[in-house]
N, C-alpha and C positions, 0 to 999 in steps of 0.2 A: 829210398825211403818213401812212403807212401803218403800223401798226402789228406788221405780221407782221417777223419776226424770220430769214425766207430767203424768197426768190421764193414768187411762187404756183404756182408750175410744181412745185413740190417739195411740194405738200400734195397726193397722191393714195395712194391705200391702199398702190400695188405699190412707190412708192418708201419711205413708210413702213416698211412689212415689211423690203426691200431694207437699213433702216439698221439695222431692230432685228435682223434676223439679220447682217450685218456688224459691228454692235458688240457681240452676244453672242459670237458669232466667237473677234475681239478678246481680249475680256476672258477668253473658256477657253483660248486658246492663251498669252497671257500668263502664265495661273496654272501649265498644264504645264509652261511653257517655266521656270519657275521649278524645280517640282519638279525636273525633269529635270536641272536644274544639280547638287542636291543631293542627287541619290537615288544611294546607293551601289550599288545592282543594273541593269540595265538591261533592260528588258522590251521583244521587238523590235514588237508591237505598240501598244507606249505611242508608240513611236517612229512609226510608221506612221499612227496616229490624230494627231499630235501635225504631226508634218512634211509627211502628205500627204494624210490625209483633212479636216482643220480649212482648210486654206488652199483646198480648194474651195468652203469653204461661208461664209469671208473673200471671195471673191473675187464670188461668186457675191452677196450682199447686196449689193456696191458697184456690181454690173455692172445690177441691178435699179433702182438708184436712176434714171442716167439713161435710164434705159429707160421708168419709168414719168413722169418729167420729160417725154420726147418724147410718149406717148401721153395726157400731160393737154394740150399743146401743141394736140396734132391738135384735140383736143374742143373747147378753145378756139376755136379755128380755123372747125372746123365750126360752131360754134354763134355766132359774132361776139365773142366778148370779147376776142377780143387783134387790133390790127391786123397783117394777113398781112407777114410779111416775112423779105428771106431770109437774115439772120443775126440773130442775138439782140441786143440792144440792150443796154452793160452801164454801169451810170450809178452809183459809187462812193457818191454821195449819198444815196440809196436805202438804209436801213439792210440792208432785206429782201437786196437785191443785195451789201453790203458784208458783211455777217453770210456771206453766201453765201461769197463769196472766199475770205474769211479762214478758211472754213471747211475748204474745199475744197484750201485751199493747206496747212495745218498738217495735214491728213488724210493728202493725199498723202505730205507729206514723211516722218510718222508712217510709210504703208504702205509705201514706198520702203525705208527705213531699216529695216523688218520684213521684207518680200520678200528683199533683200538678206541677211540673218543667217537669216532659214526657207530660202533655198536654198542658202545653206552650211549650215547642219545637214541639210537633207534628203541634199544630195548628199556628205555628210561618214557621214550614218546609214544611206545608200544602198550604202556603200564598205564598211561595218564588218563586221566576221565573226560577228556578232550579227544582221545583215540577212540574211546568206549564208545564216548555220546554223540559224536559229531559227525566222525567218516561216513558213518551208514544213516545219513539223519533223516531220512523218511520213514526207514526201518526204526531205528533208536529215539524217537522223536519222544515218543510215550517215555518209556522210562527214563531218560536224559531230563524230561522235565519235571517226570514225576521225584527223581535223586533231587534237583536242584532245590526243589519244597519240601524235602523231607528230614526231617533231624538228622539224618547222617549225611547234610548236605558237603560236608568239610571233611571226612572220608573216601577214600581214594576207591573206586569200584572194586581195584584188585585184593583191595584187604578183604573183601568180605567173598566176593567169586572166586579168591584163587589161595590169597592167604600165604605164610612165608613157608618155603623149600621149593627144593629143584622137581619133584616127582607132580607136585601140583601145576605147578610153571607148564609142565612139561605136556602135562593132561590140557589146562586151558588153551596151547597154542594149538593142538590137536585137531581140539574141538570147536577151535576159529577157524581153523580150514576147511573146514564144511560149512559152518558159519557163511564165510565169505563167497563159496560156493552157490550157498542157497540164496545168497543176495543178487550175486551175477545174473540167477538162472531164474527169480524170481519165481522159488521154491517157495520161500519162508513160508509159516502159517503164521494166520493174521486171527487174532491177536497172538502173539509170543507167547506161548506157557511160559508157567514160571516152571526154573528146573528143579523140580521137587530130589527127585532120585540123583542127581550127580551132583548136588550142594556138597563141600566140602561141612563135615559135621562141627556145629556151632561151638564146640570147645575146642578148638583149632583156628576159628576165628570170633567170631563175636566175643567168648573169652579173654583173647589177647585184650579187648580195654573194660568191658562189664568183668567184672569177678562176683560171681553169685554168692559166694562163702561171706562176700564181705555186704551186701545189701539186708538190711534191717530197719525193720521202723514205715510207717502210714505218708500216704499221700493225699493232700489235701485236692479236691478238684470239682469245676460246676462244668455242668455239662448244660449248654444254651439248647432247649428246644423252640421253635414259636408252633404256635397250634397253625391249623389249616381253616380258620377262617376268616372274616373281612375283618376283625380287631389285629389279628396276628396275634393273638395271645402269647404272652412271654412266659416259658414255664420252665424256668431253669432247675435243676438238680443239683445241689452240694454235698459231696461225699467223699468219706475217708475211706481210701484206698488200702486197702491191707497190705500193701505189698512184701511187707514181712523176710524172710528169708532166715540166714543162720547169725544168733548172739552169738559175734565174738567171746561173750564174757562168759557164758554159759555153754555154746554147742550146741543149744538149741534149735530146730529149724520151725519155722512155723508161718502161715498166712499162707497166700500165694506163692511166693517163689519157693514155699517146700517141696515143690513137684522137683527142682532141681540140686535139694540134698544130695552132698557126696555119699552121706551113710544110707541113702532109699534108690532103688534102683524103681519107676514107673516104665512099665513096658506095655504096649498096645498093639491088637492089631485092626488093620483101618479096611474096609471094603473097596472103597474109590479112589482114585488116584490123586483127588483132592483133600483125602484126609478128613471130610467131613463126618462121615458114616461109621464111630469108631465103638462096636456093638460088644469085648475083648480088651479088659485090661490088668494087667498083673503086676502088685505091688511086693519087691522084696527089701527086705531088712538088710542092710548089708551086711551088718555089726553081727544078728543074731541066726542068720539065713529064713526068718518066718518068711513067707509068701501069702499071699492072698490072694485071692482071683474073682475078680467081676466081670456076669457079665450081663449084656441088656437082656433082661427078662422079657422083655415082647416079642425083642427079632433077634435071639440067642443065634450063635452061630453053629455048624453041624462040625462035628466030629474030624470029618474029611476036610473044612475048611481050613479049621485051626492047624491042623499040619502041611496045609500046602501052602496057607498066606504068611509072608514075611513078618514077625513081630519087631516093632521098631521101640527104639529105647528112646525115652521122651526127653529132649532139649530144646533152649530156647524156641527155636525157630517155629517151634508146634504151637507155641499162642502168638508168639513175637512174627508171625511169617510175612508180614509187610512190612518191614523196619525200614525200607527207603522209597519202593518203589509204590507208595500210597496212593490209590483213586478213590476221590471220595466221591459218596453218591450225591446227588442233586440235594436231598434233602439238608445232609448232612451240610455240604458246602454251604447253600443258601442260611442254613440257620447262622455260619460262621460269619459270614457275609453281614449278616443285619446284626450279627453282637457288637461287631466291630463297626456299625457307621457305614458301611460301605453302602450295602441297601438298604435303604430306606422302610424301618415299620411300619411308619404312620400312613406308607400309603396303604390304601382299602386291599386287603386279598393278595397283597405283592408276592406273600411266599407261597401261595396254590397257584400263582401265574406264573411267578418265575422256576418254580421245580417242574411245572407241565412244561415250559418250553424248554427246558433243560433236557430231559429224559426224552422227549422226542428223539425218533430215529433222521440220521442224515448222515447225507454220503460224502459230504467233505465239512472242513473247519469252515470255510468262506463262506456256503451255503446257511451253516448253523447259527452263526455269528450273525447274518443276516436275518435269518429267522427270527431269531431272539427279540431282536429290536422292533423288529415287525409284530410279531406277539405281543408286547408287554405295552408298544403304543395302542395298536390295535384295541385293546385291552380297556386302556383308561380312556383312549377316545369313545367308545362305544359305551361304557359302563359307566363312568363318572366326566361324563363331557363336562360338565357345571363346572369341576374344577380342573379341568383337564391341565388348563392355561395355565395357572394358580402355580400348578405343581410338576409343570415340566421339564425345573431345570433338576429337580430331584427325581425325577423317574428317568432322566438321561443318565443322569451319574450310576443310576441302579443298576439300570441296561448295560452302562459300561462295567459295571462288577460282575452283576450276571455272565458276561461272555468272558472275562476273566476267568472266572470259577470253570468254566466251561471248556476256556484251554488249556488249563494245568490239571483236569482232570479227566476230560471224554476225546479221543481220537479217532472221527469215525471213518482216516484211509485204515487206520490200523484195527478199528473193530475193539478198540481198546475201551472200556469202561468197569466203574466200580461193579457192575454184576458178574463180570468174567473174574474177578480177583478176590476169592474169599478172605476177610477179613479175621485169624481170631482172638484178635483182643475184643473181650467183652461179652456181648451174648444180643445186642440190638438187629443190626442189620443179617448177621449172619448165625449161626447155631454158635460156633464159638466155646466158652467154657461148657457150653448144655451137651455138648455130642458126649462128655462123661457128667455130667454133671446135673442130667435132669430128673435124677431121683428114679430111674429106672435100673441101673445097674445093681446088682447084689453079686454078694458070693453066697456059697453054699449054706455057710453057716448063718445068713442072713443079715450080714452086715452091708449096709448100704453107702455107696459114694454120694458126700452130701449135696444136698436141693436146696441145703440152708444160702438166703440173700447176705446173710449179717456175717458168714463166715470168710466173707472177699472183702465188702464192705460195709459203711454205714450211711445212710442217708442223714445229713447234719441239717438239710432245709431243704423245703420245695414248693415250689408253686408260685402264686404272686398277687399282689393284691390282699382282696378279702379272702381269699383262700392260701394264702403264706404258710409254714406249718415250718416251725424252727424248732432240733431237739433239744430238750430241758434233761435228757437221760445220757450214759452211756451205752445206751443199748440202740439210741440212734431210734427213724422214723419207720412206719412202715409204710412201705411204696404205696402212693396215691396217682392213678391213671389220671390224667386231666380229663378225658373223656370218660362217661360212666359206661365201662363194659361190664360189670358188676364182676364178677371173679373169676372172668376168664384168663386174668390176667395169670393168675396161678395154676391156671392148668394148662396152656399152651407156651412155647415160648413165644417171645418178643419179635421173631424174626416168620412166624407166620403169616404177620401183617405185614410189619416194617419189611419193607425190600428196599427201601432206598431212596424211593418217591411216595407220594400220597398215598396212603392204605385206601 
């Protein structure tokens, strides 16, 4: 009777090693896998070592064992001690043999039962906005922070990049491995396009929680500007948002969100890859099949272009295209900044100082951050020394908003800022509703896409002071420029000046 305790086939170095690195394996992914239960922070690299680097080196010892089983076989073989034959012999009686089984059997079921629970947590840590944001955090630093401040901060990144089935799943892991590729190899481009062209289409996700059929009814909303001089003039805007859509009680579609009526089909075709230049638009009835076709009467497109450019069929994501990963511009941030207390009005010029030091170019956050402070002291020591002292402990607090504003919104390893990221909600900083909507477009029959201001919204008050103007109508106010451009306002857009900092 033999005394060993598993086959002879099992006593060679490579399966040895094979078991003590599978049971060290083992026994460190058990003890994470513990922590991890109860650790209240989540670290995306614990997670990484934990779910996908440990299970190679699991896998990797169990795969050694019979590997070094077969090449002690061979030697056997070669040398005479086992008779040649061509399947194994397996004899229950054998302790060595039955030791073996039994061993073999409760291993597997152990590692089945482990495989199973390591690849839901892998593909559950794989999913997470902790995986997104964090692994590649020099790379993902911009949009990780830009998600974090943005309304879809409680939103999982894969609901809106990948969305539910297997076929999409299947596309985004794909396209992580080049991803992770161009991170290694320190490919990427800096800033990140956004993926315009491989977005899973917005009624497949954004759908799944907005339902456009059921949105109806105005939005009330002020929008804080302060002017750009040493008062900071405060000249906020209050207006009723049309955001309209389809009466349940009726079927009706109307306002704004009729662009995305079930019963109207809007289709467009755009010149740049940013979609801003969109000169081709085509309206169909679903109900009745009319069509119409508009197109920019200044820079019509040619014959040849309209059959070789893709026409794209218009959903959310064509005004909605920032819905998480938002950079505001300098301007825009700082007027947020002082609605809210954060910086300080009353001091003299704060927001033509703090948007100039904002929009400056610089090569890191460290550098910027420094800047800033140095700027804005700079500033008041030189211009208002009299009260410099007076009002230092508020131009500190300002400073530290200021660079606030500045790191959840500009990234300059990554070349990330609100100028690289068109905006098109609105029509201020970017073209926006005006790329169809500036009263250039006709069809043939001379029907025009409207220019009207009143037909999005209504202005209910503006301005401040002796100049206040509150509407007494429902027809609402007509826009007053705080500064007298006399009426240029109406024949250029908004975003020929406004870019984001001081016009």
């Amino acid at each position: 009777m033999s005394n060993r305790k598993f086959p002879r086939l099992a006593y060679n170095w490579l399966s040895i090693i094979g078991a003590f690195v599978a049971a060290i394996s083992a026994l460190i992914m058990t003890f994470l896998y513990v922590i991890d239960l109860f650790a209240s922070t989540t670290n995306p690299y614990f997670g990484i070592f934990l779910y996908m680097v440990m299970p190679v080196f699991l896998i990797g010892g169990l795969v050694l064992i019979p590997i070094g089983m077969f090449w002690q076989w061979r030697r056997f073989k070669k040398y005479g001690q086992i008779e040649p034959a061509l399947w194994p012999k397996m004899d229950l009686n054998d302790p060595g043999q039955r030791n073996a089984v039994f061993l073999f059997t409760l291993v597997s079921v152990l590692f089945l039962g482990a495989t199973a629970i390591g690849s839901y947590q892998a593909f559950h840590f794989s999913e997470s906005v902790t995986f997104c944001g964090k692994v590649c955090h020099a790379v993902m630093k911009p949009e990780h922070t830009a998600y974090l401040n943005s309304p879809h901060a409680r939103v999982a990144c894969v609901e809106c990049h990948v969305g539910p089935g297997a076929d999409w799943y299947a596309k985004s892991k794909l396209s992580g491995a080049y991803q992770v590729y161009a991170v290694l190899a320190n490919v990427y481009p800096r800033p990140i396009p956004t993926p315009i062209k491989n977005l899973r289409p917005a009624r497949e996700t954004c759908e799944q929680c907005h339902w456009p059929d059921k949105f109806f009814g105005s939005r009330q909303k002020i929008f804080d500007h302060y002017m750009y001089n040493e008062e900071n003039t405060h000249w906020p805007i209050e207006m009723l948002i049309k955001v309209g859509g389809t009466d349940v009680r009726t079927g009706e579609a109307t306002d704004i969100h009729w662009h995305v009526n079930p019963d109207v089909n809007v289709e467009y075709i755009h010149r740049d890859e940013k979609r801003l230049d969109i000169p081709w638009v085509r309206v169909i009835n679903v109900k009745t099949g009319d069509t119409t076709i508009y197109e920019n009467t200044s820079e019509p497109l040619a014959e040849a272009e309209i059959d070789s450019l893709p026409i794209r069929i218009m959903d959310c994501v064509d005004c909605h295209n920032r819905p998480s990963h938002i950079y505001h511009s300098p301007d825009y941030s700082v007027d947020q900044a002082m609605a809210a207390g954060q910086v300080d009005p009353n001091l003299p010029s704060i927001k033509s100082v703090a948007v100039e030091a904002m929009s400056a170019e610089y090569e890191t956050e460290p550098q910027a951050l420094a800047a800033i402070d140095q700027a804005v002291n700079e500033y008041y020591k030189g211009s208002h020394a009299d009260v410099y002292d007076s009002v230092k402990s508020s131009i500190m607090t300002s400073i530290a908003a200021i660079q606030g504003e500045f790191s959840r919104n500009i990234f300059p390893e990554m070349k990330v800022k609100w100028s690289e990221y068109p905006n098109n909600i609105g029509h201020f900083d970017w073209p926006g509703c005006m790329r169809c909507h500036a009263g250039n477009h006709a069809s043939e029959q001379g029907q025009v896409i409207t220019h009207d201001c009143n037909a999005c919204h209504l202005i209910l008050s503006q301005g401040s002071g002796d100049r206040r103007q509150v509407s007494s109508t429902e027809e609402g106010l007509e826009f007053v420029h705080p500064e007298d451009i006399s009426e240029a306002w109406r024949e250029m857009p908004c975003n020929e000046c406004h870019t984001g900092v001081q016009p």
